[in-house]
N, C-alpha and C positions, 0 to 999 in steps of 0.2 A: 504494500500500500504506500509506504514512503517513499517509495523510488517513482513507482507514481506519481505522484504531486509534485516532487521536485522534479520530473520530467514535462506535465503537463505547465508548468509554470514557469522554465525555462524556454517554453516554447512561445515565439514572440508574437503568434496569433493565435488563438484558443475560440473552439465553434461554442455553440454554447452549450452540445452535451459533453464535450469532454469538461467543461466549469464543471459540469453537475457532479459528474462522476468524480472530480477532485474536490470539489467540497464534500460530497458525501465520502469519500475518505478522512479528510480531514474528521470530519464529526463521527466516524469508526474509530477511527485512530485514539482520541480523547475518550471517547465512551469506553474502549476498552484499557486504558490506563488509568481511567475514575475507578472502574473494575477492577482492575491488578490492586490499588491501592487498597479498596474497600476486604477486599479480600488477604489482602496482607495484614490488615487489622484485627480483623476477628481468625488468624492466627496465629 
């Protein structure tokens, strides 16, 4: 997913489903690190 997004955002013209698909990584990305955290807690 990260290599995605820094590839779609290195790209100096972007349609507007590849946006989608890189924001919706981005908000995969954080949901699942809110997730790692939450779960390192009640560890």
């Amino acid at each position: 997913m990260g290599s995605f997004v820094l590839l779609a955002h290195s790209a100096p013209r972007l349609n507007n489903a590849t946006r989608r698909v890189a924001r919706i990584d981005i908000a995969a990305v954080t949901l699942l690190a809110a997730a790692a955290l939450v779960w390192r807690q009640h560890t």
